[in-house]
C-alpha positions in Angstrom: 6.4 20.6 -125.8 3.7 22.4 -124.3 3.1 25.8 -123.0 3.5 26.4 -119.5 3.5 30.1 -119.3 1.0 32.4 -121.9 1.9 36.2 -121.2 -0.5 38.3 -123.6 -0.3 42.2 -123.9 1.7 42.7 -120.8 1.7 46.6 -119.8 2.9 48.1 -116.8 2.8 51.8 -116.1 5.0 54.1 -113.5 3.3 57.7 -113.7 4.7 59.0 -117.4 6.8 56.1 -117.9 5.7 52.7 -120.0 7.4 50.1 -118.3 6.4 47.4 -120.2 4.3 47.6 -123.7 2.2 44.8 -125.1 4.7 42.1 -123.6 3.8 39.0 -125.0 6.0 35.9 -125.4 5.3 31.7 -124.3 7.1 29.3 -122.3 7.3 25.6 -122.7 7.4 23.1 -120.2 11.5 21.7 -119.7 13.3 24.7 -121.3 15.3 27.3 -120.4 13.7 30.7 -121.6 16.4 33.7 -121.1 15.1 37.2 -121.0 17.6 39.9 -121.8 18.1 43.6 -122.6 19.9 46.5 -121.6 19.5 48.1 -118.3 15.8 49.4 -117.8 14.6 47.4 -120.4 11.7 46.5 -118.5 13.1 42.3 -117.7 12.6 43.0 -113.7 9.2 45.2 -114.3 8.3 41.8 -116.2 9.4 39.6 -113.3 7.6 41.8 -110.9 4.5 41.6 -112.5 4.6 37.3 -113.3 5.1 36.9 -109.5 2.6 39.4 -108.4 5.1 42.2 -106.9 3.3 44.3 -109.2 -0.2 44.7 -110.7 -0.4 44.5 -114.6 -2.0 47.6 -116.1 -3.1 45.7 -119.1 -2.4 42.2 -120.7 -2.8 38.7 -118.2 -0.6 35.1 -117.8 -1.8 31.7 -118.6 0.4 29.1 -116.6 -0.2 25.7 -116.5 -3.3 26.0 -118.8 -5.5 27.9 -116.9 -5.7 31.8 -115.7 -3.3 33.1 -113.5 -5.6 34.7 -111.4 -3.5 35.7 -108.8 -2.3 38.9 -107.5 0.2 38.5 -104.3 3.7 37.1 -104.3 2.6 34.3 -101.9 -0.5 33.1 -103.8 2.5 33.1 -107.5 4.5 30.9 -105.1 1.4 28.5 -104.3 0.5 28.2 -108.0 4.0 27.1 -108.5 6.4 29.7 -109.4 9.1 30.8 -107.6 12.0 33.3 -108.2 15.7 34.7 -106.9 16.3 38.3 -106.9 18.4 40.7 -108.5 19.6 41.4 -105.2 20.5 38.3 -102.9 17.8 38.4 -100.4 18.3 35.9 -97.8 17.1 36.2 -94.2 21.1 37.4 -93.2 21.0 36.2 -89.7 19.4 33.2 -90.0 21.2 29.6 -91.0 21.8 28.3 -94.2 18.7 25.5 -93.0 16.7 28.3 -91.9 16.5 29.6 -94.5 15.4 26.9 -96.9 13.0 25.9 -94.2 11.6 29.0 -94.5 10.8 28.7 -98.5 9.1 25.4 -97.9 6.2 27.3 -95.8 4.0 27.4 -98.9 3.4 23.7 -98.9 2.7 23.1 -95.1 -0.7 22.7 -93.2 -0.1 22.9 -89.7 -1.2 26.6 -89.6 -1.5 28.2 -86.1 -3.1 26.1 -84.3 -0.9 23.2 -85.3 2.3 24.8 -84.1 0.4 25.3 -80.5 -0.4 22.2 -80.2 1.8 20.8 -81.7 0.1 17.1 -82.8 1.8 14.0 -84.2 0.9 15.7 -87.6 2.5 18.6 -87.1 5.7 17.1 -85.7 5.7 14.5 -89.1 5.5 17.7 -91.0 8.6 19.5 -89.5 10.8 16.4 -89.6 9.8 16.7 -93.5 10.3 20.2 -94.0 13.7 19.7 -92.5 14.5 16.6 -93.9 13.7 18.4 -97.2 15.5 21.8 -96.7 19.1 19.3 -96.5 18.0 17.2 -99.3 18.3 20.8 -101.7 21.1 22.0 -99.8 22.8 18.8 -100.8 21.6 19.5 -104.4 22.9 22.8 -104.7 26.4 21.7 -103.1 25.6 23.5 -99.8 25.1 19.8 -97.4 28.2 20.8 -95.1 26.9 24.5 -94.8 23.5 24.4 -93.1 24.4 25.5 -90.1 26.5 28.5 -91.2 24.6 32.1 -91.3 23.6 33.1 -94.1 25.2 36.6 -94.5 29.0 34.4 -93.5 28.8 32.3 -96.7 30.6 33.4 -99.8 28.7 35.4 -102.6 28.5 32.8 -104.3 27.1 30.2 -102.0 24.4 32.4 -101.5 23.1 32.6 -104.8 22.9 29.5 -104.9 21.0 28.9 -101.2 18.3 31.4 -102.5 18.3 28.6 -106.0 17.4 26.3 -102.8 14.9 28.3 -101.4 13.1 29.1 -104.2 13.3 25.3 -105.5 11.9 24.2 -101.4 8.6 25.9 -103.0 8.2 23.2 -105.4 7.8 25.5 -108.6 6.9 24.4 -112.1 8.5 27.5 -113.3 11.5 29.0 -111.6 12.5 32.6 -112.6 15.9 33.6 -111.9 16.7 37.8 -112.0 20.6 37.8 -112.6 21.6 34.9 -110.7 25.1 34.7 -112.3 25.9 38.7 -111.3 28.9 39.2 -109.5 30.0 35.4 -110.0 33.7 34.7 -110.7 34.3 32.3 -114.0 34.1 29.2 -111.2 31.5 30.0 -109.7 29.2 30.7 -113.1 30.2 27.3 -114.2 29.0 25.8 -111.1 25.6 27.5 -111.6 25.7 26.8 -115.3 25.9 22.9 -114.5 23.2 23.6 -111.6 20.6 24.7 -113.9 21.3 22.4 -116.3 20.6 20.2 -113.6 17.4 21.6 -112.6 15.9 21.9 -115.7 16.9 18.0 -116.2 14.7 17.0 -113.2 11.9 19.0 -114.6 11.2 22.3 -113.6 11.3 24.8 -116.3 13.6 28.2 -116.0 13.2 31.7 -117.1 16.1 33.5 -116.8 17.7 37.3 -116.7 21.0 37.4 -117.2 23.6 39.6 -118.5 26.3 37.0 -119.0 25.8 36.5 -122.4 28.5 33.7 -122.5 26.3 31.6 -120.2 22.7 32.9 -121.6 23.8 31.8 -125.3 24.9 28.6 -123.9 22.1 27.4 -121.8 19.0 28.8 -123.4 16.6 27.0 -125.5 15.2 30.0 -126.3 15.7 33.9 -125.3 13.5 37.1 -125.7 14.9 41.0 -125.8 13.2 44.2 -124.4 14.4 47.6 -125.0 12.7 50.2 -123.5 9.9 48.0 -122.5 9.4 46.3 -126.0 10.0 43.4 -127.1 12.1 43.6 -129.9 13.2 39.8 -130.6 12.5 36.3 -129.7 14.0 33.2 -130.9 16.9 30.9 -130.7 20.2 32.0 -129.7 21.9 31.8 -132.9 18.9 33.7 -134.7 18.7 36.2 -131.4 22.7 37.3 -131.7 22.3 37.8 -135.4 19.2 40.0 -135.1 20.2 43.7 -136.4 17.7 45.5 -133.9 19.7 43.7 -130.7 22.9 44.4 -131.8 21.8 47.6 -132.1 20.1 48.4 -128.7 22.2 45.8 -126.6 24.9 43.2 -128.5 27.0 45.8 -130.1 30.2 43.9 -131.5 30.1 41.9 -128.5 28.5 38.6 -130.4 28.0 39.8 -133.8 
């Protein structure tokens, strides 16, 4: 395979506190990369800083084989990376369709004056957006619910309508910050066999979890921070045998 993303020297400072410290690790185009760690290990900081929520203090990304010379959210989104959050955040009041519609702004080109005036261009490209925003709900098992509101549909529909928002941007790599929190054994099997899925029809994943179940099971590969280090990378089976993650984060749990 070849590399996708390059991360060199990552650091991130907040005042006194080192975030993130020489953060360096590869992805490769078509696997799943997980990134895990105990709480304020730095894995969101890390996320923050790939998709240009945050500035890096030191260190830069590669992706795709060039410079990721990019610094806001939208511009990461354009160069073809999207992400979920932590914390589901979906435009609450708007419809399931809506809201996918909305993620697919990045690759439009009607721009203002093509929604005044409204051309046979413009209207070809809403009837795609559209068109597109229920092809992934009906990818992510949502088809009957585009018209619902977003904040009506159960927890775990909505994690997986901001999986179809992110994937409306067309990403290469598709970072996912806890997607599985708060599922119920169901619905984490569901969005086990979506990924799976997704990484099948060729966009590559990188993934913070804390399921460890589901992260040993899907990744190719996983990375561990502790403390804003990274302390371990490798293959599951050499990554739950490592003495230095079973200290800061396994415990007995996989040993």
């Amino acid at each position: 395979m070849s590399i996708l993303l390059d991360a060199r020297d990552i650091g991130k400072r907040f005042g006194g506190v080192e975030a993130l410290s020489a953060i360096s690790l590869t992805i490769e185009h078509g696997e799943i990369y997980g990134l895990i760690g105990p709480n304020g290990a730095g894995k969101t900081t890390f996320f923050n800083v790939l998709t240009g929520v945050y500035r890096a203090d030191s260190g830069g990304f590669s992706f795709d084989g060039a410079p990721l010379n990019v610094s806001a959210p939208h511009q990461v989104a354009v160069a073809g990376i999207a992400r979920t959050f932590q914390n589901i955040r979906l435009f609450a009041n708007m419809s399931a369709l809506e809201n996918v519609m909305v993620g697919r702004h990045v690759r439009t080109h009607a721009g203002i004056f093509g929604a005044i005036l409204r051309g046979a261009g413009t209207r070809a490209e809403e009837r795609a957006i559209h068109e597109r925003a229920r092809a992934l709900l009906d990818y992510v098992g949502l088809a009957a619910r585009g018209n619902e509101i977003a904040h009506s549909l159960p927890y775990g529909d909505q994690r997986r309508l901001e999986i179809a928002r992110a994937l409306a941007t067309d990403p290469k790599l598709l970072a996912l910050d806890e997607p599985a929190a708060g599922m119920n054994a169901t619905e984490t099997a569901t969005l086990r066999q979506l990924l799976e899925r997704i990484r099948t029809d060729g966009t590559t994943l990188l993934l913070i979890e804390h399921d460890m179940k589901l992260v040993m099971g899907l990744c190719d590969r996983i990375a561990v921070l502790d403390y804003g280090r990274k302390i371990a990378e490798g293959a599951p089976a050499a990554v739950r045998k490592d003495a230095a993650v079973i200290e800061a984060y396994l415990g007995g749990e996989l040993a």
